[in-house]
SERO-4910 file (N, C-alpha, C, O; in steps of 0.05 Angstrom, whole numbers):
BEGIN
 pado doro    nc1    nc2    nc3   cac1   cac2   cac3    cc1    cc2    cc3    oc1    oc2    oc3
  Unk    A     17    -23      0      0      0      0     18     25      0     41     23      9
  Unk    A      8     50    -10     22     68    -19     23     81      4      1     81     15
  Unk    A     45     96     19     35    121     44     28    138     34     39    139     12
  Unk    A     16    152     37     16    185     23     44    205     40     49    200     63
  Unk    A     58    226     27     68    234     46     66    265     30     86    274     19
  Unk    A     45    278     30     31    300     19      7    312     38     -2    297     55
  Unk    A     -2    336     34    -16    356     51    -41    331     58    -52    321     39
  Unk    A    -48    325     80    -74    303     96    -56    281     81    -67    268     63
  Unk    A    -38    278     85    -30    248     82    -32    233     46    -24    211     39
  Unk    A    -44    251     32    -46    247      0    -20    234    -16      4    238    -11
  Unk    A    -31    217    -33     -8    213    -54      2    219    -64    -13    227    -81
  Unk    A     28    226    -72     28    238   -100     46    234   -110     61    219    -97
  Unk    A     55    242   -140     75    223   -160     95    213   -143    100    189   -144
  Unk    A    105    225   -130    129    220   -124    135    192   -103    154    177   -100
  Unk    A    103    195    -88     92    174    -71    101    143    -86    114    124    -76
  Unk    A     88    146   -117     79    129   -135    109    113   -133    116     91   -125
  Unk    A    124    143   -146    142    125   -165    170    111   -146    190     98   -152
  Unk    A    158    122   -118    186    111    -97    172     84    -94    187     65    -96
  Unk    A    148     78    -89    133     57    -84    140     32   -116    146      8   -116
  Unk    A    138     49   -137    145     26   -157    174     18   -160    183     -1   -173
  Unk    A    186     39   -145    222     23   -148    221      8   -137    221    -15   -147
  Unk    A    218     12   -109    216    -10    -75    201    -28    -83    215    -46    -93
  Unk    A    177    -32    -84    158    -55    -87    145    -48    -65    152    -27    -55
  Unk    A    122    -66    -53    119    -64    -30    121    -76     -2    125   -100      2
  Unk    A    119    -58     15    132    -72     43    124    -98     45    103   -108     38
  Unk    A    148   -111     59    142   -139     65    119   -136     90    114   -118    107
  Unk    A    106   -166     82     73   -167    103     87   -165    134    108   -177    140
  Unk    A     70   -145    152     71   -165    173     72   -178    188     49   -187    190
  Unk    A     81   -184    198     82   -215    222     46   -204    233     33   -185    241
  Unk    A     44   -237    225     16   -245    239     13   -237    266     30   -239    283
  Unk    A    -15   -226    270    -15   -224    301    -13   -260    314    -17   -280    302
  Unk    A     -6   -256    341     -9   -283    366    -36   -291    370    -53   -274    376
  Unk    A    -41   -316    367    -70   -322    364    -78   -315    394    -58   -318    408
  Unk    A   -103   -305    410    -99   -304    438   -104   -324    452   -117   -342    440
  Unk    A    -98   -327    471   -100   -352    495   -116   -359    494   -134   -343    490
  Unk    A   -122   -384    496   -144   -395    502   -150   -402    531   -132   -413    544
  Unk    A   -173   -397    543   -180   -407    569   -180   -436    578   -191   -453    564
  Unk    A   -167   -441    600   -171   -467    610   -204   -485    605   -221   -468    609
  Unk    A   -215   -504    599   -236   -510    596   -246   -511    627   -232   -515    647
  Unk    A   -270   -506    624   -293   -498    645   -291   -526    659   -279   -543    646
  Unk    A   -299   -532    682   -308   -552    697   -342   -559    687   -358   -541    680
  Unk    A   -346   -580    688   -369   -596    681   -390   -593    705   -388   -603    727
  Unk    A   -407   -580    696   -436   -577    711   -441   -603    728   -432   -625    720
  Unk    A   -454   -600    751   -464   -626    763   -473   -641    758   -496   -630    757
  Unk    A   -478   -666    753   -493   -682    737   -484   -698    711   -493   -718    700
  Unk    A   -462   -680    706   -457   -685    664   -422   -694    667   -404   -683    680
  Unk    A   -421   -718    649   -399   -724    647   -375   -700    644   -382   -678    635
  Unk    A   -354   -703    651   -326   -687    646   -325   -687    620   -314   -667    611
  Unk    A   -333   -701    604   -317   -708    581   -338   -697    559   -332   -691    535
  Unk    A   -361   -696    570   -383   -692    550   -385   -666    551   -393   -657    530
  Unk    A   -381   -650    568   -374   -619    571   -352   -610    551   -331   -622    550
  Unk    A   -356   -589    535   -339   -574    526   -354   -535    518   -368   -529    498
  Unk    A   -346   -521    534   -342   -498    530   -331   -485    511   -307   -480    507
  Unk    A   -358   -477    495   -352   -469    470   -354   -428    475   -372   -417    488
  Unk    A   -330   -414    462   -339   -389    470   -365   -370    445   -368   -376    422
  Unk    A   -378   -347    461   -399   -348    452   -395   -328    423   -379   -309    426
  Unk    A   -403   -330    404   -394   -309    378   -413   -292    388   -430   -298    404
  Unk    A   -411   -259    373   -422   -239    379   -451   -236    372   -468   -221    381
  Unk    A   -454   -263    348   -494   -263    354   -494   -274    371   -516   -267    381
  Unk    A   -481   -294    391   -498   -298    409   -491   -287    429   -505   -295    449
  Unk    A   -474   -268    435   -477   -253    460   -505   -232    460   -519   -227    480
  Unk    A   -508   -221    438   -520   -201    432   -550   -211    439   -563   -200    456
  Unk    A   -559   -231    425   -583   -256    432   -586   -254    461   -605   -246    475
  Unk    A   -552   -266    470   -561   -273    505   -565   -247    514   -586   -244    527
  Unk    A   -547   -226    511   -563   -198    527   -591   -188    517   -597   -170    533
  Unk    A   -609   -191    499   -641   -183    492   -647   -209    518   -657   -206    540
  Unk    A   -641   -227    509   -655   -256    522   -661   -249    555   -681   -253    569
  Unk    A   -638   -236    560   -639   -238    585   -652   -221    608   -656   -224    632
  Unk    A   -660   -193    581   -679   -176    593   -708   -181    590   -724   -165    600
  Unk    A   -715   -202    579   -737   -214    571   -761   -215    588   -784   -208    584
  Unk    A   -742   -232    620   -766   -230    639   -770   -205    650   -784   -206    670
  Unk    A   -761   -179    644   -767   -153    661   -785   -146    635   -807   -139    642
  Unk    A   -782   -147    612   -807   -136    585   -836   -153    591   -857   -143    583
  Unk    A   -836   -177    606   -859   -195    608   -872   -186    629   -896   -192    629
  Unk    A   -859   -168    655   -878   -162    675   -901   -145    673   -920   -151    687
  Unk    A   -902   -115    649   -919   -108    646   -941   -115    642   -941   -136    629
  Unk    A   -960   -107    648   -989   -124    644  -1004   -102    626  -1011    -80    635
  Unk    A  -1009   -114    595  -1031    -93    583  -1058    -93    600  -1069   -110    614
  Unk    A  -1065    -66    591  -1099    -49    599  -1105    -57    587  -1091    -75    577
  Unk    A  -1128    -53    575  -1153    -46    560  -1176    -30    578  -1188    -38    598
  Unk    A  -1177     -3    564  -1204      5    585  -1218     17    558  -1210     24    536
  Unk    A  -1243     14    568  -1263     20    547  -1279     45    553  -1297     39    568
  Unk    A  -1279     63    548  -1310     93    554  -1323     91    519  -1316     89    495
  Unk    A  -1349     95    542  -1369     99    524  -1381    119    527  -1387    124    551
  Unk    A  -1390    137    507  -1395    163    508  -1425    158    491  -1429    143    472
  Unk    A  -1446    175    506  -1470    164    480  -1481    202    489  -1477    214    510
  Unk    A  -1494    210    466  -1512    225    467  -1542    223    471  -1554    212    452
  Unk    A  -1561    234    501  -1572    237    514  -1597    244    498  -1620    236    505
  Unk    A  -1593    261    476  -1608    280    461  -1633    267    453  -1655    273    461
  Unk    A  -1627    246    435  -1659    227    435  -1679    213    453  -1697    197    450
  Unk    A  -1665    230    479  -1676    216    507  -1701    240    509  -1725    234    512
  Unk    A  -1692    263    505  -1701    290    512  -1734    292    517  -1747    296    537
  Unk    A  -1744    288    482  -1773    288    481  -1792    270    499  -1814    277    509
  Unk    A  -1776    240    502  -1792    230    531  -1792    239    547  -1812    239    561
  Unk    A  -1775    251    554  -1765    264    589  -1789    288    587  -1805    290    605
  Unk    A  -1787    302    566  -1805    311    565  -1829    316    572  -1839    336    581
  Unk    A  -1842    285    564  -1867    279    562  -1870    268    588  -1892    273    600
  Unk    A  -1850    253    602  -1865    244    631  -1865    268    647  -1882    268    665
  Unk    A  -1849    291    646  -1855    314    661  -1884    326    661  -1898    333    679
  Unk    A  -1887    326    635  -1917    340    633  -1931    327    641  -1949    339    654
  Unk    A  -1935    295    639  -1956    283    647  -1950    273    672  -1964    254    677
  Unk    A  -1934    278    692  -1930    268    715  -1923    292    735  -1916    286    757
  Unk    A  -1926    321    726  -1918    339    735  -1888    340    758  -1886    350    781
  Unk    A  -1870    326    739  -1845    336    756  -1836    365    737  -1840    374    714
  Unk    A  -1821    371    762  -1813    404    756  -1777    392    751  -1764    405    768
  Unk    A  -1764    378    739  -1741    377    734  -1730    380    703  -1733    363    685
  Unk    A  -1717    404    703  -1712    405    672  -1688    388    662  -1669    379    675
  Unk    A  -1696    388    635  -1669    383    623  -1663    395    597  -1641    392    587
***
């Protein structure tokens, strides 16, 4: 790969043509693979041998942290509440009519 060694680090001919004499840099050295952890001890119950601790890749960490908030998203309990609203207004003319014929004095 070319360095740039021009204004923000840019290419330029001169970049090019020192890069096509040289060739390019040798690769390098591999990173150290990292350590591996001692294997886990075997759960109660389950053979030594049938155990192996596998480490987790990043879907499944990601999986296990949603997973694990799971039972705190389940405690909510949905509502439902219902109002009913009705207009009175077609009530009126009866109300009406038992006043007059029953002489209550209550308006509406």
């Amino acid at each position: 790969m070319v360095k740039g060694t021009g204004p923000d680090a840019r290419i330029t001919a001169k970049d090019v043509e020192v890069f096509a004499v040289s060739g390019p840099p040798p690769p390098a050295a591999a990173p150290a693979a990292p350590a591996v952890a001692a294997p886990a001890a075997a759960p109660p119950g389950m053979p030594a041998a049938a155990f192996e601790d596998i480490p987790l890749t990043n879907v499944r960490q990601v999986n296990d942290m949603h997973m694990s908030h799971l039972p705190t998203l389940l405690t909510v309990t949905p509502v439902l509440i219902t109002i009913l609203c009705a207009s009175l207004t077609p009530l009126v003319p009866a109300v009406r009519w038992v006043q007059y014929h029953t002489g209550l004095t209550h308006h509406v």
